[in-house]
C-alpha positions, 0 to 999 in steps of 0.5 A: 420655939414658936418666936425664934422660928418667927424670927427666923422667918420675918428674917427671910421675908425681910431678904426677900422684900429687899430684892422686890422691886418697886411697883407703881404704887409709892405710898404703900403702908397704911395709916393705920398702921402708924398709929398701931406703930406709935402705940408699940413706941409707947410700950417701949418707953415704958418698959424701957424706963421701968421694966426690962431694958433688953425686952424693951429693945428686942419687942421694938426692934422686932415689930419694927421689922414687922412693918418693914417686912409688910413694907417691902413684901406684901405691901410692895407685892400687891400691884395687881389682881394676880397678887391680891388673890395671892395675898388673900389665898396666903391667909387662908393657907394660914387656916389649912397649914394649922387645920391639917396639922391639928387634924394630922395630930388629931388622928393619933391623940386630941389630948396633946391639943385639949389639955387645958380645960378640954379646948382645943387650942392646936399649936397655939398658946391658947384657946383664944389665939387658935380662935383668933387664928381660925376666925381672923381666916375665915373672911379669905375662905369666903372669898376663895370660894366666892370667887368660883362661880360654877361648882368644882372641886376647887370650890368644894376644896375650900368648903370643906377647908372651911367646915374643918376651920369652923369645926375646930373654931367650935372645939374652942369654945371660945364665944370671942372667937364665935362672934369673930366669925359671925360677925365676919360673915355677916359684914362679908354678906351685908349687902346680899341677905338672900344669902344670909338667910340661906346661910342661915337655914343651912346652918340650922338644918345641919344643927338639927339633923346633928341634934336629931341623931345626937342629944345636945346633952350628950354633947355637952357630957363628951365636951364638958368644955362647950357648956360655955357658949350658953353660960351666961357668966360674963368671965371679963367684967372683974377684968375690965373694972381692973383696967378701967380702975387702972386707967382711971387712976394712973391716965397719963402713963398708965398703971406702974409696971409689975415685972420686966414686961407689960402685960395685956387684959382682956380688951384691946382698948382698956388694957392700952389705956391701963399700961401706956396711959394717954400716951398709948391709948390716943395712938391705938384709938386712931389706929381704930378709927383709921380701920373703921374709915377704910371699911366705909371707903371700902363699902362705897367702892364696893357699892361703885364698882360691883366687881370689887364687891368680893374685894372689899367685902373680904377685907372689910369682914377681916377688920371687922372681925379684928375689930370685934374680937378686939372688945373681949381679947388684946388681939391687937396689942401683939407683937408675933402674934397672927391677929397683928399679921392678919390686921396688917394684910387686911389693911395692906389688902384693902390699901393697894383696893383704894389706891387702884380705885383713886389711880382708875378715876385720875385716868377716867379724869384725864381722859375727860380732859384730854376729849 
């Protein structure tokens, strides 16, 4: 029931951006999310064409009103500082709706959530969505409590909101959904490594009083499943050649169609280029670029203005995160699918930040002018 309730809920977002009025922003989607929309116009001619006319439809018209929910809500909302926390505080909810309710379902039967291969995946389709889901919140969760300066228990709220998503992160098993969340700390802290070291002997010496109670064989004996985050198999190599063979062989369209729909391997990248060809690959290739130049504009506003470093930091961590997980799962290739959610509240977020910046300096110009 997962999709009919999506839509159902995009439906009502839909009315409700219909009656938000405009603000003083007038060019408010990203481009980025351009490019993300042209690749979903790629997989509709080719499925159109030579799988599923009806899937074809319905997935264009749906991530269609995707956008234009983004366009006319959050994007429309986000006209001052009150709505950028909102924005980035409906994200973290997102980890504290799925936290409870997979610690609530926890309580009485962990089985219900582990069946598959012992990870957790909660009331997700998979342990690498309830892994994207988790690591794509943990950027909002850092800036939630950063932003309160002096110990209370809103912050202590929010930590231990945090310890929970990383503990079920953990429950995964997933080292794509690990190196999400690393990779997302590491960019939110890249300009303070007094705190990544602090960071870091707190992680270790929490690990070494765990291990010191508890033997990491024993560990590995109740959770069979975590042996995987120190194998070093590398489980994508066979389908990354697929793809790539895909790709290489059919560069223009793409490989032919097996079935009504196309379906996504284990890389953003190459599994655009093996299902759509040049024609999706060029598309999603300049989404990614767009990504990466708001993360390097982003990093010098933040280096301009030091009171939007906590800004910028929480959406260049969030991209970053996306941007990496993206290598080892078809994260961005979704249509109702949270990672394409958090990528384009991320981009919103880190849009309505620069165009502040650029109105701030037109007026510090005309005022130049004016004396």
């Amino acid at each position: 029931m997962g999709r009919p309730l999506t839509i159902v809920l995009l439906a009502s977002l839909l009315l409700l951006g219909i009656q938000t009025q405009k603000g003083w922003r007038r060019i408010i989607i990203p481009q980025p999310v351009y490019y993300l929309l042209a690749f979903q116009v790629a997989v509709f001619f080719k499925v159109l064409v030579y799988g599923d006319v009806s899937f074809a439809l319905l997935s264009l018209i749906t991530f269609g009103a995707i956008v234009l929910m983004f366009k006319l809500g959050p994007s429309q909302w986000l006209q001052d500082e009150y709505n950028f926390h909102l924005g980035v505080w409906s994200l973290a909810m997102t980890g504290v709706i799925f936290a409870i309710t997979c610690a609530y379902q926890g309580r009485f039967d962990m089985y219900a959530m582990t069946f598959v291969q012992g990870r957790f995946l909660g009331t997700t389709g998979s342990s690498q969505h309830a892994a994207a889901l988790l690591a794509g919140t943990i950027p909002c969760f850092m800036f939630l409590i950063e932003s309160h300066k002096k110990w209370d228990w809103i912050k202590a709220f929010w930590i231990t909101l945090l310890l929970v998503v990383a503990y079920f992160l953990f429950l995964t098993v997933s080292r794509t959904g690990a190196i999400m969340g690393i990779s997302s700390i590491l960019f939110f802290y890249r300009n303070r490594s007094g705190y990544l070291v602090r960071i870091g002997l707190f992680v270790g010496v929490l690990l070494g009083v765990i291990f010191w109670f508890i033997s990491p064989d024993i560990i590995i004996q109740n959770t069979p499943a975590s042996s995987r985050f120190i194998s070093r198999g590398n489980t994508r190599e066979e389908a990354w050649a697929g793809m790539w063979s895909g790709f290489m062989s059919s560069p223009l369209f793409g490989s032919p169609l097996q079935g009504g729909r196309l379906v996504f391997g284990e890389n953003s990248w190459l599994a655009a280029g093996d299902t759509t060809g040049l024609i999706g690959f060029i598309p999603i290739v300049l989404m990614g670029l767009g990504c990466l130049k708001m993360m390097f504009e982003l990093h010098k506003l933040s280096n301009k203005k030091s009171n939007y470093f906590l800004h910028s930091s929480t959406v260049i961590a969030g991209l970053a995160g996306l941007l990496v997980g993206s290598f080892s799962e078809a994260l961005l290739l979704g249509n109702l699918s949270f990672p394409v959610f958090s990528l384009l509240m991320y981009l919103s977020l880190g849009k309505y930040l620069l165009d502040l910046d650029d109105v701030h300096s037109k007026y510090l110009l005309w005022q130049k002018n004016q004396n």
